[in-house]
Gaussian input, Z-matrix of N, CA and C with variables (Angstrom, degrees):
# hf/3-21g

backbone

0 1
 N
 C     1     B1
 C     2     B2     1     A1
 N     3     B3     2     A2     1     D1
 C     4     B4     3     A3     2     D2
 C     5     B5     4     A4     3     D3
 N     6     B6     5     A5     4     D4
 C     7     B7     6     A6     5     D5
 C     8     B8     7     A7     6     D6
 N     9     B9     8     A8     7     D7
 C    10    B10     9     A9     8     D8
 C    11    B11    10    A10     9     D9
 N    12    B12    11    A11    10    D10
 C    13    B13    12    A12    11    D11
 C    14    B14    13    A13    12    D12
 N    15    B15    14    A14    13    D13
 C    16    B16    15    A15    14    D14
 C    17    B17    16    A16    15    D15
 N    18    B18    17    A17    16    D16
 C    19    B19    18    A18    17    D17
 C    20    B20    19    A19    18    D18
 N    21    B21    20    A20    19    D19
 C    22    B22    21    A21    20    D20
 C    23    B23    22    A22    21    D21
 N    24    B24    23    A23    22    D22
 C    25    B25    24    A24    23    D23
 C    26    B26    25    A25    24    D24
 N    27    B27    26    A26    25    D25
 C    28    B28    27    A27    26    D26
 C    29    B29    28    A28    27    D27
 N    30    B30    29    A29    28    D28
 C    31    B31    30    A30    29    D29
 C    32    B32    31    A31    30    D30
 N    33    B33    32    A32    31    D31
 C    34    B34    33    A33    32    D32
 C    35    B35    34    A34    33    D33
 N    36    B36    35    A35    34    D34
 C    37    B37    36    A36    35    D35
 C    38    B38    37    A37    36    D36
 N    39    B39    38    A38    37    D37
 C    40    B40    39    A39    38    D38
 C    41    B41    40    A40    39    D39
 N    42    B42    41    A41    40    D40
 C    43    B43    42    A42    41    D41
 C    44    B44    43    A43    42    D42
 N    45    B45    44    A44    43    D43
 C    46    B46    45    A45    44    D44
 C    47    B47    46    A46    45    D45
 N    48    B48    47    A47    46    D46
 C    49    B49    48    A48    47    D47
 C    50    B50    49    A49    48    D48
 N    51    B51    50    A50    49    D49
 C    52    B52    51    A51    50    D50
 C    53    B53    52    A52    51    D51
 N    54    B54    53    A53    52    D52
 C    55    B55    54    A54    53    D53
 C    56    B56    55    A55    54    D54
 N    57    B57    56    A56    55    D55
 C    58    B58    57    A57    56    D56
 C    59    B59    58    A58    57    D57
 N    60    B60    59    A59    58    D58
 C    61    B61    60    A60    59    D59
 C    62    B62    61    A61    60    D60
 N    63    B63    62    A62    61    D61
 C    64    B64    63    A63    62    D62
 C    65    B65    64    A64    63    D63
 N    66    B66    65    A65    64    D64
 C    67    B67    66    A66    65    D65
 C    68    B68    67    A67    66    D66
 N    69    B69    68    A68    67    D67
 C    70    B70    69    A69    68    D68
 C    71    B71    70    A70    69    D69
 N    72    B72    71    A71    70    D70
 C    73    B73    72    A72    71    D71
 C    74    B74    73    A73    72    D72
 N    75    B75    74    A74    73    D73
 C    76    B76    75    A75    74    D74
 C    77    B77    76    A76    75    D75
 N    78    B78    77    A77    76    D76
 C    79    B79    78    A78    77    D77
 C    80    B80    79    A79    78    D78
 N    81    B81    80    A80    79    D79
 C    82    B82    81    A81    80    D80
 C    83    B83    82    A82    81    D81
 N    84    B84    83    A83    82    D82
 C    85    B85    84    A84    83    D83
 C    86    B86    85    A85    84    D84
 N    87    B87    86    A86    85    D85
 C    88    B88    87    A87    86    D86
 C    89    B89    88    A88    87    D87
 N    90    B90    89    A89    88    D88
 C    91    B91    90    A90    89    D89
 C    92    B92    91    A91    90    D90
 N    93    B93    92    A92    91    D91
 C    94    B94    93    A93    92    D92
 C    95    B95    94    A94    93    D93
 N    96    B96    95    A95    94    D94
 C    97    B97    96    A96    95    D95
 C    98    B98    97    A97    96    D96
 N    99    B99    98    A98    97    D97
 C   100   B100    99    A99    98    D98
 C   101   B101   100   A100    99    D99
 N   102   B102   101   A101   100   D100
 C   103   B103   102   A102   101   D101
 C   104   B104   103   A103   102   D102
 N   105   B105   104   A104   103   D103
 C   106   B106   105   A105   104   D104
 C   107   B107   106   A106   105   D105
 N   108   B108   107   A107   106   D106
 C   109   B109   108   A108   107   D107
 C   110   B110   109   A109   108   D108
 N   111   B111   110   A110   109   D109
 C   112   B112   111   A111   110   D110
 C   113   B113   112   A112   111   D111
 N   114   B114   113   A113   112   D112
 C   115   B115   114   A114   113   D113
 C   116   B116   115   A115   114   D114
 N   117   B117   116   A116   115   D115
 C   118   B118   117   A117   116   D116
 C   119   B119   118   A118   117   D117
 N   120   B120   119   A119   118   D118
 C   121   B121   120   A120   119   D119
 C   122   B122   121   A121   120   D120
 N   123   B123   122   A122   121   D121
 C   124   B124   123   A123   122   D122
 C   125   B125   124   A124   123   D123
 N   126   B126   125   A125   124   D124
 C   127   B127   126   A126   125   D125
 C   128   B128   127   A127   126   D126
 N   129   B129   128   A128   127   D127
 C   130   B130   129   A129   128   D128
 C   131   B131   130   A130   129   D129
 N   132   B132   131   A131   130   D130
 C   133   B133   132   A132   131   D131
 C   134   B134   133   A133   132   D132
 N   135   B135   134   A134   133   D133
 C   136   B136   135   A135   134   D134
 C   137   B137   136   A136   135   D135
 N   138   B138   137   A137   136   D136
 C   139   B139   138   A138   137   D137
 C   140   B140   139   A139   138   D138
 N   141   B141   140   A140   139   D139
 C   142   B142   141   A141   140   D140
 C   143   B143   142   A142   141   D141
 N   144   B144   143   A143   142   D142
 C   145   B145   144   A144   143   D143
 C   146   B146   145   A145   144   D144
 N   147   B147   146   A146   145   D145
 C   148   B148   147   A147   146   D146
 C   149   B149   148   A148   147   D147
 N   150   B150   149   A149   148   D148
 C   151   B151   150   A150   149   D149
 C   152   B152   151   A151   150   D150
 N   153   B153   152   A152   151   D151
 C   154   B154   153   A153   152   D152
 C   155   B155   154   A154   153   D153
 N   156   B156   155   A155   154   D154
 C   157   B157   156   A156   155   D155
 C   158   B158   157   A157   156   D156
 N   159   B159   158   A158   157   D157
 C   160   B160   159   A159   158   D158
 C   161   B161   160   A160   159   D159
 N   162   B162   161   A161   160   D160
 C   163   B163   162   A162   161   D161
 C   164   B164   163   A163   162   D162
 N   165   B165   164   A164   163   D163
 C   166   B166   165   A165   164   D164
 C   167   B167   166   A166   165   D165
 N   168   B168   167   A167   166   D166
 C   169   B169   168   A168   167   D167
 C   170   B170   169   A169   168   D168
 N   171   B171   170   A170   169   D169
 C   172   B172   171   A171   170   D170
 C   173   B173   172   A172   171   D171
 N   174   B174   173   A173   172   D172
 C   175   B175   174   A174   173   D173
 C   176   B176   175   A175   174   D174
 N   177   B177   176   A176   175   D175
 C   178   B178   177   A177   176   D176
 C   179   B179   178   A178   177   D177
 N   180   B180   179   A179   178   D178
 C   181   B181   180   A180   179   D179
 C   182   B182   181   A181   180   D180
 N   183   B183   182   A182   181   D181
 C   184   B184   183   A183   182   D182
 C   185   B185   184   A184   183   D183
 N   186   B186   185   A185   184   D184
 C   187   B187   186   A186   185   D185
 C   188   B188   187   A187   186   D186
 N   189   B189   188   A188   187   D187
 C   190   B190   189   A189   188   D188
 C   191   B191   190   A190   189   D189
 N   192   B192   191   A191   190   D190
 C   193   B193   192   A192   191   D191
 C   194   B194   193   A193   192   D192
 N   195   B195   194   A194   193   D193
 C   196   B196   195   A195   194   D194
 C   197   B197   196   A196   195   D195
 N   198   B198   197   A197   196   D196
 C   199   B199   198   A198   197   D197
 C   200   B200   199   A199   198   D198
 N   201   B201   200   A200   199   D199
 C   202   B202   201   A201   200   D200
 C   203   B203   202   A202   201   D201
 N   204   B204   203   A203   202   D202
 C   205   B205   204   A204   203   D203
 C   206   B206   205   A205   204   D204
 N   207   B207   206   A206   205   D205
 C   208   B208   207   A207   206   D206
 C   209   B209   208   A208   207   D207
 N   210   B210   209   A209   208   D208
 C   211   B211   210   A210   209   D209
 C   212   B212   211   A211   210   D210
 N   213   B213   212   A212   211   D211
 C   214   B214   213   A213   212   D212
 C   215   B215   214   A214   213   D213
 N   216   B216   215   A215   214   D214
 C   217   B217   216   A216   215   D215
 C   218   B218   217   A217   216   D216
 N   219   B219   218   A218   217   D217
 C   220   B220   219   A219   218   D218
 C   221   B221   220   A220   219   D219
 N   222   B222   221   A221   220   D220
 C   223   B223   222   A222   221   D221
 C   224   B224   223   A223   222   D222
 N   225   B225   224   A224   223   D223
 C   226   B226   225   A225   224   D224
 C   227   B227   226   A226   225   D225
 N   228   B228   227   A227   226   D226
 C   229   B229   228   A228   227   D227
 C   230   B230   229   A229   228   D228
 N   231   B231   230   A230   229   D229
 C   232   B232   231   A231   230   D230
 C   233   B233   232   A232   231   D231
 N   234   B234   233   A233   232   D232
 C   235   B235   234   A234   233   D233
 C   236   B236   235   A235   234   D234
 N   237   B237   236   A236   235   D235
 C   238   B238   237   A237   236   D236
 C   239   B239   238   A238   237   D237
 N   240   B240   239   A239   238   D238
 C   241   B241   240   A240   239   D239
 C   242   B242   241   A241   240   D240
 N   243   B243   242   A242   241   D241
 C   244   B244   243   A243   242   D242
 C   245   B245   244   A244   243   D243
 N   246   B246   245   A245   244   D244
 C   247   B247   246   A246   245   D245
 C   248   B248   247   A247   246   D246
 N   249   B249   248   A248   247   D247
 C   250   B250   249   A249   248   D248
 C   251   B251   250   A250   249   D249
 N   252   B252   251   A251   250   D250
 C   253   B253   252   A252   251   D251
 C   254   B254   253   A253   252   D252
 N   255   B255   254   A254   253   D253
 C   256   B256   255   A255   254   D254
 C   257   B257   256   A256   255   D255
 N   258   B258   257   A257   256   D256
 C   259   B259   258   A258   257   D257
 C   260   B260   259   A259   258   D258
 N   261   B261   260   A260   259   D259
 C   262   B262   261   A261   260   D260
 C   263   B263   262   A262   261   D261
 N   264   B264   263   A263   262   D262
 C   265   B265   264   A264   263   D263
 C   266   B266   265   A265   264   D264
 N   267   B267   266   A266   265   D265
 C   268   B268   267   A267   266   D266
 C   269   B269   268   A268   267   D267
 N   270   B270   269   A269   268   D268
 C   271   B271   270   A270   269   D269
 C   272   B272   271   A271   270   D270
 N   273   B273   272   A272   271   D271
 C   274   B274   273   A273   272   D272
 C   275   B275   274   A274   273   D273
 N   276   B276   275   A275   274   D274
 C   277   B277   276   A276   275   D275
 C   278   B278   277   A277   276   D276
 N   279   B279   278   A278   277   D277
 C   280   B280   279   A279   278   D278
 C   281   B281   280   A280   279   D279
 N   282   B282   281   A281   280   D280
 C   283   B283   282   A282   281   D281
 C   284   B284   283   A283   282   D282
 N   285   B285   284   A284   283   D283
 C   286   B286   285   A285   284   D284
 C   287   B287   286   A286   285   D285
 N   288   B288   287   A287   286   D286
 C   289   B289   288   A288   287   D287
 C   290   B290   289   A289   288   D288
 N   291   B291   290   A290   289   D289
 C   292   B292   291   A291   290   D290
 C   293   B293   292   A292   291   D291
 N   294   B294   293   A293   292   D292
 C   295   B295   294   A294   293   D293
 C   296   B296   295   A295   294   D294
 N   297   B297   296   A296   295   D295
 C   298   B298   297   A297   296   D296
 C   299   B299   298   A298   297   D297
 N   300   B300   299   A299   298   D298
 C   301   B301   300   A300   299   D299
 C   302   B302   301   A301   300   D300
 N   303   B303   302   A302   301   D301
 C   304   B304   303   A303   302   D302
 C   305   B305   304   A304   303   D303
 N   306   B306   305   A305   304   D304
 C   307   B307   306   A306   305   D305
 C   308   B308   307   A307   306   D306
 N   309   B309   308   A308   307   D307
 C   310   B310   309   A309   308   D308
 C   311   B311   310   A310   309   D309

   B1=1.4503
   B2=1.5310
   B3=1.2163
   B4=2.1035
   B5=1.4352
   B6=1.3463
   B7=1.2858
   B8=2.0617
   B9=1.1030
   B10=1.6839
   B11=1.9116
   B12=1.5170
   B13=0.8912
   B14=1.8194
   B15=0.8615
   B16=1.3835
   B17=1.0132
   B18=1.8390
   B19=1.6497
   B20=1.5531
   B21=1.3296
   B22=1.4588
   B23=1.5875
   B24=1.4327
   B25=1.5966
   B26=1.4759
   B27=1.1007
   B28=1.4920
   B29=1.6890
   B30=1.1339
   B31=1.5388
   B32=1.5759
   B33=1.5448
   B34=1.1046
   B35=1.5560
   B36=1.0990
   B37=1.5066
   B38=1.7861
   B39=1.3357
   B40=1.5834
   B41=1.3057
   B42=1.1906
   B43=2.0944
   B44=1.4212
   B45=0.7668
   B46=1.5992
   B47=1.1113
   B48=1.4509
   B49=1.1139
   B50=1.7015
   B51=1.3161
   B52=1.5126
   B53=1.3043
   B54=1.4929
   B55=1.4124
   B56=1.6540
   B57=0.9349
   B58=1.9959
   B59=1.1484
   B60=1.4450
   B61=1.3263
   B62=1.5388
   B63=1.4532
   B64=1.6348
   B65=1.8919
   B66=1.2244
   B67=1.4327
   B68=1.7953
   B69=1.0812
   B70=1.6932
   B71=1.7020
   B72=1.1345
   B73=1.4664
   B74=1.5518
   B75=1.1633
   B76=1.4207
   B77=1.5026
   B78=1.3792
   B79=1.3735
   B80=1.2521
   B81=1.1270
   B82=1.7199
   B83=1.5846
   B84=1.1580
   B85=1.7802
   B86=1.7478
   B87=1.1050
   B88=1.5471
   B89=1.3881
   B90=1.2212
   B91=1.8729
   B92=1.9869
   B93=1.1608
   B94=1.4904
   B95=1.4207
   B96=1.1148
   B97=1.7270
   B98=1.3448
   B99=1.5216
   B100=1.6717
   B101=1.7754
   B102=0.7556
   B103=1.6980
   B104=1.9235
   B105=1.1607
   B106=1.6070
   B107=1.8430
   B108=1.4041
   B109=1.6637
   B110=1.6049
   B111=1.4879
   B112=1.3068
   B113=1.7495
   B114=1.3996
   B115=1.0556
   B116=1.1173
   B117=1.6633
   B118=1.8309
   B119=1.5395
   B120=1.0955
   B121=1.8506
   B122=1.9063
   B123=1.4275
   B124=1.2545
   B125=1.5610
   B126=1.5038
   B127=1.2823
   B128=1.2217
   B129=1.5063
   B130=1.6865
   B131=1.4615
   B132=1.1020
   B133=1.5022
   B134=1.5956
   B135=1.1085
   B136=1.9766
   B137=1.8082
   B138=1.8537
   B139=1.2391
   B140=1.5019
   B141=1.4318
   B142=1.1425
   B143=1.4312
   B144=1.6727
   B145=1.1862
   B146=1.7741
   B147=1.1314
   B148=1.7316
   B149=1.6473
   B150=1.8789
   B151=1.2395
   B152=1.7833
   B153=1.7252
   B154=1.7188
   B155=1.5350
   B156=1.2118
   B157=1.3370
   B158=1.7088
   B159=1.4647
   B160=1.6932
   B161=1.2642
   B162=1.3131
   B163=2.1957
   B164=1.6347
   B165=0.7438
   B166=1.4488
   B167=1.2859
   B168=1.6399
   B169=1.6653
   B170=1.5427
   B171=1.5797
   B172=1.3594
   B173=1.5145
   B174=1.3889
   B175=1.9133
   B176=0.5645
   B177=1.8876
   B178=1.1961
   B179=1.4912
   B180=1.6734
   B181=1.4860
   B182=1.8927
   B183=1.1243
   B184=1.6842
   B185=1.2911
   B186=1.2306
   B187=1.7226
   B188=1.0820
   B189=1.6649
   B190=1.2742
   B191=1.9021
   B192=1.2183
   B193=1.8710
   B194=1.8951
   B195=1.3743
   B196=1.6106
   B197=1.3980
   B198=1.1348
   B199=1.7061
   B200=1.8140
   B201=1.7457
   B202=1.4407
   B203=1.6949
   B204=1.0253
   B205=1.5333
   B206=1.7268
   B207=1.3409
   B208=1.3924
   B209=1.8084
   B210=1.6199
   B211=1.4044
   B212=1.3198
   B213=1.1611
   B214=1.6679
   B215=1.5543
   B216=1.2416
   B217=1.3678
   B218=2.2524
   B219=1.3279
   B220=1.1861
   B221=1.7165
   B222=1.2772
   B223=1.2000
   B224=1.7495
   B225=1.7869
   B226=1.4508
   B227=1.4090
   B228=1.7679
   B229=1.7131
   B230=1.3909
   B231=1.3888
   B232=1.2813
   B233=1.5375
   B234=1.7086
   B235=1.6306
   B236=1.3910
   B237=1.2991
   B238=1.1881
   B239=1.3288
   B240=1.6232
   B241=1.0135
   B242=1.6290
   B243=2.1731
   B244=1.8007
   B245=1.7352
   B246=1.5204
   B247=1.9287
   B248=1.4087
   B249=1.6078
   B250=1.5248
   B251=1.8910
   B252=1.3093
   B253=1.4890
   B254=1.4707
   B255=1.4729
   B256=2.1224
   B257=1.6357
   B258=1.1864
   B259=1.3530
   B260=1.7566
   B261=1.1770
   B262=0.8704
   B263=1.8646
   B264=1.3231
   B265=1.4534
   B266=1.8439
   B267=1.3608
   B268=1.2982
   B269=1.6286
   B270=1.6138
   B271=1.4579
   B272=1.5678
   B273=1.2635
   B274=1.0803
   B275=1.4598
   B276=1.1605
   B277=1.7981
   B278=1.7209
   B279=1.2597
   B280=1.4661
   B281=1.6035
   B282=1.1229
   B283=1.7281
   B284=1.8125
   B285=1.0282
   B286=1.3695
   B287=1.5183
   B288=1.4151
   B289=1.8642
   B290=2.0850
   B291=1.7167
   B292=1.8532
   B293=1.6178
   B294=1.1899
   B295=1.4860
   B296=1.4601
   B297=1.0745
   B298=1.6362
   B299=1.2525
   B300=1.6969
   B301=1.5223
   B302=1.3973
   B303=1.2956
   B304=1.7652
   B305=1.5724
   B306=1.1234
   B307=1.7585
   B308=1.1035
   B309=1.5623
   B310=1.0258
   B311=1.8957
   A1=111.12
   A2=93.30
   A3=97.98
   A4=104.71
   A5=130.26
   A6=136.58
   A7=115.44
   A8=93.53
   A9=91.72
   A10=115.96
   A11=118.24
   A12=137.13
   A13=101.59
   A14=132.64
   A15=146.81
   A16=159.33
   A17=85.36
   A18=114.51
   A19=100.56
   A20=141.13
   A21=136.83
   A22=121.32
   A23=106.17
   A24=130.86
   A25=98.25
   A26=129.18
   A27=122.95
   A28=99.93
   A29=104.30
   A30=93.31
   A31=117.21
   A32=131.54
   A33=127.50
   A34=125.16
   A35=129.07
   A36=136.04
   A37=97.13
   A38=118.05
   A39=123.89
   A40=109.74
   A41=111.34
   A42=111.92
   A43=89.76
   A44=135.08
   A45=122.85
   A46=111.56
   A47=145.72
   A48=152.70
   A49=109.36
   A50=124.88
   A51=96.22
   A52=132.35
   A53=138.87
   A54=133.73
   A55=114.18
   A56=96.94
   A57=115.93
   A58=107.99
   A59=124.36
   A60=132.34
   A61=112.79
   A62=103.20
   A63=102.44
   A64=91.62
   A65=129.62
   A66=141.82
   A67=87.73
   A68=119.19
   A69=125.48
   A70=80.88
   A71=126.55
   A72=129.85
   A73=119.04
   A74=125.32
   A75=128.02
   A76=127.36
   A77=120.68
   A78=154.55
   A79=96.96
   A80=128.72
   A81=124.07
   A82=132.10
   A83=93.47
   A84=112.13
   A85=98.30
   A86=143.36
   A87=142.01
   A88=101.32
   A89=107.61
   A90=101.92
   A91=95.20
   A92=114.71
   A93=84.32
   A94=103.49
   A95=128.76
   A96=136.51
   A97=105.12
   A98=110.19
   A99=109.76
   A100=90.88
   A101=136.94
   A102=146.36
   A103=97.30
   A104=90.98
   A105=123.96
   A106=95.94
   A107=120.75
   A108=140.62
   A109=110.33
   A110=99.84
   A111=131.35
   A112=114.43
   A113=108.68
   A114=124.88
   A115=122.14
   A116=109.24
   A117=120.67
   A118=79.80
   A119=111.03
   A120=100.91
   A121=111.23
   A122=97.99
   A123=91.20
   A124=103.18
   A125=145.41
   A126=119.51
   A127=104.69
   A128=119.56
   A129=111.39
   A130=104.29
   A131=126.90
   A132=110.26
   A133=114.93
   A134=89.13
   A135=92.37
   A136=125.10
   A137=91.96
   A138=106.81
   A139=94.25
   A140=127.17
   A141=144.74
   A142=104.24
   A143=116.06
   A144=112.51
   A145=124.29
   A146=108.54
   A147=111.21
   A148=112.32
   A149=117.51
   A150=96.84
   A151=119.24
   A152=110.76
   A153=107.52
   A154=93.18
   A155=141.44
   A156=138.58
   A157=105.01
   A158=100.81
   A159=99.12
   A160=101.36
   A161=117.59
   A162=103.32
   A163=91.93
   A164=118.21
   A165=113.64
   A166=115.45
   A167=116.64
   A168=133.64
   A169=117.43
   A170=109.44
   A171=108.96
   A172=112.99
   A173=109.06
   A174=103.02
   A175=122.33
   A176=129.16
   A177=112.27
   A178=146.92
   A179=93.41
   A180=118.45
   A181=91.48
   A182=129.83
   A183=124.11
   A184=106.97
   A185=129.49
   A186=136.16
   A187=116.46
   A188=123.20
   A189=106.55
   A190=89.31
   A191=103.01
   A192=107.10
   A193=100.12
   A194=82.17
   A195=98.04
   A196=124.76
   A197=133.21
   A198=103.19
   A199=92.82
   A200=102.24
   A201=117.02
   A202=102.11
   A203=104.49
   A204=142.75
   A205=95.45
   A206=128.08
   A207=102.30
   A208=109.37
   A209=124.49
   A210=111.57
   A211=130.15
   A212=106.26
   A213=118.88
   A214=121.82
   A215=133.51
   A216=121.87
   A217=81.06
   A218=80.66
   A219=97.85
   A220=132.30
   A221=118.96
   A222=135.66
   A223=114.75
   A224=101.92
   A225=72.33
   A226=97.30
   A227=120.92
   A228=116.92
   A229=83.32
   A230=110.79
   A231=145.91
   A232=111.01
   A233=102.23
   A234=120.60
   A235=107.41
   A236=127.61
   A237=132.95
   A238=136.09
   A239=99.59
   A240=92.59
   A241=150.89
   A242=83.18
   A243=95.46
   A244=75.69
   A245=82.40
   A246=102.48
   A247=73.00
   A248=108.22
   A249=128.05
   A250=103.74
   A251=101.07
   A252=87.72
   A253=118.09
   A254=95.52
   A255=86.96
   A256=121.10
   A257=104.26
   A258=110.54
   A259=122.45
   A260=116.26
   A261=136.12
   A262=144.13
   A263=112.68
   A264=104.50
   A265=96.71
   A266=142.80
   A267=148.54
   A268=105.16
   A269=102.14
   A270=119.11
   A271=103.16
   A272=148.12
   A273=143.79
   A274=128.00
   A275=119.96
   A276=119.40
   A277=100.42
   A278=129.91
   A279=128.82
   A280=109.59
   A281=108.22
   A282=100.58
   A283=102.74
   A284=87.76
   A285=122.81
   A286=148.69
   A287=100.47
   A288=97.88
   A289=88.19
   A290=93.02
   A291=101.74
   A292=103.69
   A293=137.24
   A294=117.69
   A295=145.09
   A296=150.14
   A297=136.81
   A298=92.22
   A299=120.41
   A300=121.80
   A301=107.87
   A302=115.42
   A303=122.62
   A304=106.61
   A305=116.95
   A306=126.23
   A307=128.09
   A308=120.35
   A309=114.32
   A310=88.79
   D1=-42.03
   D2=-179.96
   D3=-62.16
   D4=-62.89
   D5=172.86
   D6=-35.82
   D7=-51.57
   D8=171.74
   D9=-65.12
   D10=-58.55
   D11=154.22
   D12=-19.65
   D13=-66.08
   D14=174.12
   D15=-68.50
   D16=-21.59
   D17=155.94
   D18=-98.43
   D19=-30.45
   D20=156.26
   D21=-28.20
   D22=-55.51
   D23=-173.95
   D24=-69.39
   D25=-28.85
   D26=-167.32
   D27=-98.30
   D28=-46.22
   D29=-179.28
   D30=-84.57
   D31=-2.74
   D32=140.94
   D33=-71.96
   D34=-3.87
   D35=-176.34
   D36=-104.27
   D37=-31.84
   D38=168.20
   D39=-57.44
   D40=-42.77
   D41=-172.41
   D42=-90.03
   D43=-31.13
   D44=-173.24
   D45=-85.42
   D46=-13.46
   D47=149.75
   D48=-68.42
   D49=-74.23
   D50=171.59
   D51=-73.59
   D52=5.52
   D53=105.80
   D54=-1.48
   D55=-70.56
   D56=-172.01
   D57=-56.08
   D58=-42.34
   D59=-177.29
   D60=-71.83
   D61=-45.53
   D62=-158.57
   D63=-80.85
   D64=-17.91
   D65=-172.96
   D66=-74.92
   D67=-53.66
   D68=-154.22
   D69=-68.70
   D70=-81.19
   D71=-177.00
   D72=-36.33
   D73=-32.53
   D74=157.36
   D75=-57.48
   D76=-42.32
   D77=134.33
   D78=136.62
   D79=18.88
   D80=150.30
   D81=-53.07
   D82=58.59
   D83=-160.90
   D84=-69.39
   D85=-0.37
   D86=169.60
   D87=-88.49
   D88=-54.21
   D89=-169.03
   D90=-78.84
   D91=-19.11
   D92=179.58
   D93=-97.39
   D94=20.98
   D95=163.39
   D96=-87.72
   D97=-36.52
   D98=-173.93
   D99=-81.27
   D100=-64.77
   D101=-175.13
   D102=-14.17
   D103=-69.15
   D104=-159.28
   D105=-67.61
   D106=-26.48
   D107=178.32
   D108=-66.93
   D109=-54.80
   D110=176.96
   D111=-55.27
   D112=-41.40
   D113=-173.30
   D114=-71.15
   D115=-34.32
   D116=-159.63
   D117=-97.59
   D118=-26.13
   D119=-169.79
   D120=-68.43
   D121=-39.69
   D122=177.28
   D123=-94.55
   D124=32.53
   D125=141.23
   D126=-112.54
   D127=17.74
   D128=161.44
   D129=-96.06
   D130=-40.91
   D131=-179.26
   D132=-64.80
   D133=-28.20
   D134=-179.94
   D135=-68.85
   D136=-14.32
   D137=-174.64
   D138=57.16
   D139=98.54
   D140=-171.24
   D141=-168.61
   D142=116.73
   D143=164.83
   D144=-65.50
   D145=129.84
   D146=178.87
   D147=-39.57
   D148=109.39
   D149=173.15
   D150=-68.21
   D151=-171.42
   D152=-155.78
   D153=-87.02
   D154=5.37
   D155=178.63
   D156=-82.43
   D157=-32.78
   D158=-178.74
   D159=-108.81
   D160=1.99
   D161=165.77
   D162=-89.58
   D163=-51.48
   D164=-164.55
   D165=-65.15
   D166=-59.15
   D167=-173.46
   D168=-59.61
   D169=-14.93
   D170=-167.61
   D171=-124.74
   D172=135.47
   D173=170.75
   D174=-63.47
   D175=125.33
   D176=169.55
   D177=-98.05
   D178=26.56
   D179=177.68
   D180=-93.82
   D181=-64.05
   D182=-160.25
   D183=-120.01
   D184=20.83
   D185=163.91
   D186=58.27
   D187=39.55
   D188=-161.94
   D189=-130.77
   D190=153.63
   D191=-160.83
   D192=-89.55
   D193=117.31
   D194=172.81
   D195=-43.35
   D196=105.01
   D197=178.41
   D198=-141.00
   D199=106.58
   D200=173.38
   D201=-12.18
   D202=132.39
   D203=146.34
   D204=75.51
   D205=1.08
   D206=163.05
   D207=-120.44
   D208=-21.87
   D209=146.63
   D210=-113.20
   D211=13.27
   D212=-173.64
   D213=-152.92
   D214=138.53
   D215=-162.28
   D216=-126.41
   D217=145.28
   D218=175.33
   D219=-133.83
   D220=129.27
   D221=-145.78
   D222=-123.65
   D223=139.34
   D224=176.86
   D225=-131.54
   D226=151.55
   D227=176.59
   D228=-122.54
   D229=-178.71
   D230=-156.22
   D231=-163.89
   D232=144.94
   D233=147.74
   D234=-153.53
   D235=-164.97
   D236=-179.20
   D237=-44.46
   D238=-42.29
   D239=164.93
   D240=-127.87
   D241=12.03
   D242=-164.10
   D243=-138.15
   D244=166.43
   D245=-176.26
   D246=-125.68
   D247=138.46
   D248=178.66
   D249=-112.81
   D250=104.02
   D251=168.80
   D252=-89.44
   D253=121.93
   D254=-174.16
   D255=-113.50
   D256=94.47
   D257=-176.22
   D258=-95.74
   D259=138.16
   D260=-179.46
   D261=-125.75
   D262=133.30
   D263=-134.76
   D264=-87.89
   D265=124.94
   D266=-151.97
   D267=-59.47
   D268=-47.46
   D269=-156.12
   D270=-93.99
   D271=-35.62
   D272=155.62
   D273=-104.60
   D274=-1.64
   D275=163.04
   D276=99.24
   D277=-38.58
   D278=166.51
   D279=-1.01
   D280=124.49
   D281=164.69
   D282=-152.14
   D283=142.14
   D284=167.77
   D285=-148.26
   D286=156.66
   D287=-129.71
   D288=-133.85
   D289=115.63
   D290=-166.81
   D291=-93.59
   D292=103.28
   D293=171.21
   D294=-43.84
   D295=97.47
   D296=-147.51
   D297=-121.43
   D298=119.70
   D299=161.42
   D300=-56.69
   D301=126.16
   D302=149.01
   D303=-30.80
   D304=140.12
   D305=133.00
   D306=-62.76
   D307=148.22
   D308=-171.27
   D309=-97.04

């Protein structure tokens, strides 16, 4: 029962996320804040960890889904040994920065 319960919550938080997206690209940036609202609500009640499409894809200062060059500009630095992806959210300034080991 937990397992269904849980695969339900995830695949309703999947449509509601690209909901969010295709809303953000329209520039209906309120309803895809509510979309993306809707979403975290039902994988907190489900007790469901956030999958990496909504840790990553979404701000987590104003809930609204990143998508390079129309709410978020994205950047990359470097050193020896990590590639820094540094993204940053258009509409409220939020930024955040993912570590990626180099290859050898």
């Amino acid at each position: 029962m937990r397992r269904i319960i849980k695969d339900l919550a995830l695949q309703r938080a999947r449509r509601l996320y690209i909901l969010a997206v295709n809303e953000a690209r329209l520039g209906n940036y309120d309803r895809a804040r509510r979309y993306v609202d809707i979403a975290l609500d039902i994988l907190s009640k489900a007790n469901v960890r956030k999958p990496m499409y909504i840790r990553r894809g979404v701000c987590k200062n104003c809930h609204i889904p990143l998508i390079p060059g129309l709410t978020a500009t994205v950047r990359l630095r470097g050193n020896r040994k990590y590639i820094i992806v540094v993204r940053k959210c258009l509409l409220c300034g939020w930024v955040s920065r993912i570590l990626c080991p180099r290859r050898k």
